[in-house]
C-alpha positions in Angstrom: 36.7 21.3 65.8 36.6 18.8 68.8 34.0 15.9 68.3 33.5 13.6 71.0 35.1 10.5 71.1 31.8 8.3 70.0 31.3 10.3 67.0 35.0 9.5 65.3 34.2 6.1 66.1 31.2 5.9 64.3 32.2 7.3 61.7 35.3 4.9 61.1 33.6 1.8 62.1 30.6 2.2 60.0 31.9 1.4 56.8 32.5 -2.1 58.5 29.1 -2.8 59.5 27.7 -2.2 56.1 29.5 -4.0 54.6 29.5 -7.1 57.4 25.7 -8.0 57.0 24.3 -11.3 57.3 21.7 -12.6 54.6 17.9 -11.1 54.3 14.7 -13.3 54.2 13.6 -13.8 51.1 9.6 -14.5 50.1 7.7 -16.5 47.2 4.2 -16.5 46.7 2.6 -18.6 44.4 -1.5 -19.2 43.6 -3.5 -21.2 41.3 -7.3 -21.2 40.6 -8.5 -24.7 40.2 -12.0 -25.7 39.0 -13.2 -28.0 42.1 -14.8 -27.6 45.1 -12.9 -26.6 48.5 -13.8 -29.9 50.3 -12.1 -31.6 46.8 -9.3 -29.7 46.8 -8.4 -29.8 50.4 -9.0 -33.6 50.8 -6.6 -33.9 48.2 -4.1 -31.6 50.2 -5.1 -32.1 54.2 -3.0 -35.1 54.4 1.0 -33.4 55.8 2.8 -36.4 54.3 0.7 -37.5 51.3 2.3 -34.5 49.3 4.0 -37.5 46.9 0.6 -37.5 45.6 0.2 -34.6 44.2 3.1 -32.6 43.4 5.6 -33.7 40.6 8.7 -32.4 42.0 8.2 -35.3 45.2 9.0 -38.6 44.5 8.0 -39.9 47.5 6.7 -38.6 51.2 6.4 -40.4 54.8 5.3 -39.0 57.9 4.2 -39.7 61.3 0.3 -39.0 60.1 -0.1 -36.1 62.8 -2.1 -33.2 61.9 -0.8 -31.2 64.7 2.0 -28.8 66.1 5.1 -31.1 65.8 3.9 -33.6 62.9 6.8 -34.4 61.0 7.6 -35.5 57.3 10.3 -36.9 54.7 10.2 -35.4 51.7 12.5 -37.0 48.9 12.5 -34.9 45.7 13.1 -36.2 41.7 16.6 -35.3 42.6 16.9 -38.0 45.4 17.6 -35.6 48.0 15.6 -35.5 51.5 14.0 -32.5 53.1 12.6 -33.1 56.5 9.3 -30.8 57.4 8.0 -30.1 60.9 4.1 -28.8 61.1 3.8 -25.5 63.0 -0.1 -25.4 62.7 -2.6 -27.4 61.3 -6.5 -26.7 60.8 -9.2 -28.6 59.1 -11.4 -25.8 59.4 -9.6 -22.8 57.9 -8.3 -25.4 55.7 -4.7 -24.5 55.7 -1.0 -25.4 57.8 2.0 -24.0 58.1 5.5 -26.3 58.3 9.2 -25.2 58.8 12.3 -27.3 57.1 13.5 -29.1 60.3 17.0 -30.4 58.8 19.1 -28.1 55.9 19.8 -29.8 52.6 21.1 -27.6 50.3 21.4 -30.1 47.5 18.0 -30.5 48.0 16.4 -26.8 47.9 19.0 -24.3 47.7 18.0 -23.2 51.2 19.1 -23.0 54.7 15.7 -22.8 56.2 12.0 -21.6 55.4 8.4 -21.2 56.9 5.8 -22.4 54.9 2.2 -21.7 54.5 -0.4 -23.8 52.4 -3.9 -22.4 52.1 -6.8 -23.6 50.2 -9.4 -21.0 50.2 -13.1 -20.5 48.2 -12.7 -19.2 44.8 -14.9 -17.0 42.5 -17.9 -19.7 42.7 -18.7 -22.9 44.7 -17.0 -24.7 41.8 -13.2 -22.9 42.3 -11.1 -22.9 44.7 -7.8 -21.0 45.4 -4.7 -22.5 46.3 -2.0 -20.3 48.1 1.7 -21.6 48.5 3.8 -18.6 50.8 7.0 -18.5 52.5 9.3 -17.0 54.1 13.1 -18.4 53.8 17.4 -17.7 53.4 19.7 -18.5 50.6 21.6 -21.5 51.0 24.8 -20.2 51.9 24.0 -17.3 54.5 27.7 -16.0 54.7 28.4 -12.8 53.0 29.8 -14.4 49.8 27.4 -17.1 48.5 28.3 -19.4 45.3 25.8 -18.6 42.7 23.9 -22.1 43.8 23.2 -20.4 46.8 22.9 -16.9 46.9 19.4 -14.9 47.1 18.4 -16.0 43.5 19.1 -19.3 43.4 16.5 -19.5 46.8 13.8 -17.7 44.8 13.9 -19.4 42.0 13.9 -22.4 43.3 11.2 -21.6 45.6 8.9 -20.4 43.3 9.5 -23.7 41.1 8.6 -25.8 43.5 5.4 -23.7 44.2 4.8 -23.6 40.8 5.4 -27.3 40.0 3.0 -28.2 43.0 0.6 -26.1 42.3 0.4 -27.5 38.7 0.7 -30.7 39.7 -2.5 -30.3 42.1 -4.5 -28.6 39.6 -3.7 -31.3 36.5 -4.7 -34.2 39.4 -8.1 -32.5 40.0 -9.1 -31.3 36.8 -8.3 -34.3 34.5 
């Protein structure tokens, strides 16, 4: 048998590749049905840097107050650590945004970066409302042997936590 040069390559070198492969995005998606109105619930969301307010996981949030591509925000968790947000898009109508992690802190969120999309959307009645946290993100450590802090499930759990815990948190400030 004579196989072309190419094909001994590839089959030597292939076994390398698979092997050598960077980190997958990850998802979370969380949702929560809360009994209020969707001008109520998205007043209580629309402000970028007033997330302090509402979700239990935040111990305190500045921004530049712009609703717009490019708004930033300081996020400083219970834990002390910062996470720095940049808004991708913004609208008052649709009532939703989308925001990106501008600056990694892994002792923050076990993360190296994410997308993020909030939506607030009409529920079963004029009275509910659904709430929609998604994202798209990598682990912490996106080399091919991550410490368990930061591998794949250590990023979606703690994603999902902090969807969760906002979430919570939003419904436990509207419904009282």
């Amino acid at each position: 048998m004579n196989y072309p040069l190419t094909v001994l390559i590839s089959i030597f070198l292939f076994p390398l590749f698979a092997h050598a492969h960077g980190p997958t995005p990850q998802k979370a998606k969380e949702s929560i049905v809360i009994n209020a109105s969707v001008e109520q619930v998205w007043d209580a969301v629309k402000q970028f840097d007033g997330i302090a307010s509402w979700h239990p996981d935040v111990k305190a949030s500045k921004g530049d107050s712009k609703h717009e591509s490019g708004g930033l925000r300081t996020v400083t968790l219970q834990n002390g650590n910062d996470l720095i947000d940049e808004l991708d898009y913004y609208s008052d109508k649709d009532h939703e945004y989308s925001y990106r992690l501008k600056t990694e802190n892994v002792q923050a969120l076990p993360v190296s970066s994410y997308s993020i999309e909030l939506q607030v959307s009409p529920g079963q009645d004029a009275s509910s409302t659904t709430v929609t946290f998604k994202s798209r993100f990598y682990r912490g450590d996106t080399g091919n042997t991550p410490p368990a802090n930061l591998n794949d499930e250590a990023a979606i759990k703690a994603m999902n936590e902090f969807f969760k815990n906002g979430l919570s948190g939003l419904k436990k400030k509207l419904e009282p």
